[in-house]
N, C-alpha and C positions, 0 to 999 in steps of 0.2 A: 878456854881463851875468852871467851865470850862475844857477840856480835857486835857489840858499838868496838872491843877492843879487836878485835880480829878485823872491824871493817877500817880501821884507823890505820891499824897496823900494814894492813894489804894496800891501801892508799900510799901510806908511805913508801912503801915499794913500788908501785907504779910509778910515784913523783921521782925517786931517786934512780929508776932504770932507766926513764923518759930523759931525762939533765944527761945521762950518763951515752944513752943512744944503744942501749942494750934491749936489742928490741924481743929476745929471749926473753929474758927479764922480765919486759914489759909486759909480754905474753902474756907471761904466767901471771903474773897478778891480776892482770887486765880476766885472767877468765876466772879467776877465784872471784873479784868482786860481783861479775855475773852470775855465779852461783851465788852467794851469798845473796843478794837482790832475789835469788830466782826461791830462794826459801825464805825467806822473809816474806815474802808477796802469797808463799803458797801457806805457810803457817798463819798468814793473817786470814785469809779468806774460810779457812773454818776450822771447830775445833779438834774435829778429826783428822785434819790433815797436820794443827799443831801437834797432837799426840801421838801421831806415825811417826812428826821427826823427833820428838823426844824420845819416843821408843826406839828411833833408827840408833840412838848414843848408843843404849846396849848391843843394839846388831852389829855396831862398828868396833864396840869393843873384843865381841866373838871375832869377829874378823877377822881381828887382828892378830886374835890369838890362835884363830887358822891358819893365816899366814904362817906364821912363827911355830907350826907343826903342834901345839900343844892345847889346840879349842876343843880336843875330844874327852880331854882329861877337865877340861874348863867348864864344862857346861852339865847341866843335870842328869844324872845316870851314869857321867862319867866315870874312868877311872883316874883319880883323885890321889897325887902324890901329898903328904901334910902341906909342901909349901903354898900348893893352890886350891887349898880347901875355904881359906878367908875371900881371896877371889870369886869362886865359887861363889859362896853365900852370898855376898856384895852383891854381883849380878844377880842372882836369884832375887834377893831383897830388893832391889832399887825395881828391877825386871815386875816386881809382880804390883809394888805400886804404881807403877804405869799403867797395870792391865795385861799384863804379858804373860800369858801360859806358857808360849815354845819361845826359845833362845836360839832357835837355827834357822831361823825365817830368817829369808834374806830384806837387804838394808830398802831402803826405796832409793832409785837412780834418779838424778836430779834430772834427766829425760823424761822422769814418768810425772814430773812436777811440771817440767817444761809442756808437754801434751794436755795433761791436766786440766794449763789452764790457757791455755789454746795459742800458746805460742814456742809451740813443738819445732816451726820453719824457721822461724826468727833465730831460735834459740841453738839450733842445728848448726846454720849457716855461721853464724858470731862464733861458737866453741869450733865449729872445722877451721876457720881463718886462722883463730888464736893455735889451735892446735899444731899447724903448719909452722908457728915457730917456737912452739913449746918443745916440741918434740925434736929428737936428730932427725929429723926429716930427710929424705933424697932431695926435696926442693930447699934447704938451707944447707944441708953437707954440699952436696955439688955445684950449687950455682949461687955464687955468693950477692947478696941483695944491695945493686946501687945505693950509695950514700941518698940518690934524692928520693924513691922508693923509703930506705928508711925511715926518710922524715915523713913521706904521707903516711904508711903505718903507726908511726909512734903516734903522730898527730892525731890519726885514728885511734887509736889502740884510748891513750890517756883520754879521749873525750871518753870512752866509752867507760873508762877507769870512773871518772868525775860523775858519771851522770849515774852509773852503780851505787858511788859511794852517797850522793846525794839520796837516789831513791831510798836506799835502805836506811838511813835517816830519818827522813818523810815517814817511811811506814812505822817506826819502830817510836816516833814520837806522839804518832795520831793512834796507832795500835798496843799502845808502853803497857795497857790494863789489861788486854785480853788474848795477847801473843805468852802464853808460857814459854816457849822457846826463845823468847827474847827477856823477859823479864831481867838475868845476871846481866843483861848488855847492860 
């Protein structure tokens, strides 16, 4: 997707949940653009940290093939049906020009980016709030959130949308030369 189009796109859903008073909605984009902000910020501050999230692509794409029951036959050593032998090799290949020996290390948690770079509390407190209405929560199933409550959240929620989509922006314009992981933005 890439980061200016992924941060565009996540704004537009903030803008469109916020008009609409979908504060789920809202949530969840509202904490995407926080991460997104929270890697941008950590990819620019150095190059190893750029290249941990380039290399996290490949750990996200085992992942996912984790998930999906079929990462042991995916990755090197595996046992290897023909249809995921190009797979295979893809991640092998793409995997070693980054620098990448093992394909089973796990991804980096956008926590350990959040602590990193020293705003672990900040970053806690903002994704537990949004989480609370991301999620079926017991505090959203059961006790349904005053219309005026909605609007201090939304109101909350969208500044904090605006002020995401802005910084990663800012970073990605002053840092366009030396962020590989932003460069397709």
């Amino acid at each position: 997707m890439g980061l200016a189009s992924g941060t565009i796109t996540t704004h537009a859903h903030a803008v469109r949940a916020y008009r609409e008073h979908s504060l789920p909605y809202l949530a969840w984009a509202t904490r995407g653009l926080v991460e997104l902000a929270l890697w941008t910020e950590y990819c620019s501050r150095s190059p190893v940290n750029d290249q941990l999230f380039l290399q996290d692509t490949i750990r996200d794409h085992v992942g996912l093939l984790a998930a999906l029951g079929i990462a042991e036959r995916a990755v090197p050593g595996g046992d290897n049906p023909a249809e995921l032998d190009q797979l295979q090799a893809l991640l092998i290949k793409v995997g070693s020009t980054l620098g990448m020996n093992d394909l089973s290390a796990k991804f980096t948690p956008v926590s350990k980016a959040a602590r990193d770079m020293g705003v672990m509390d900040l970053y806690t407190r903002v994704n537990t709030v949004l989480s609370k209405f991301v999620h079926p929560t017991a505090l959203v199933t059961n006790s349904p959130v005053p219309d005026e409550l909605v609007d201090v959240f939304s109101n909350m929620f969208i500044q904090i949308s605006d002020v995401s989509a802005s910084a990663i922006f800012e970073m990605v314009k002053h840092e366009q030369k030396s962020i590989r992981c932003v460069k397709k933005a």
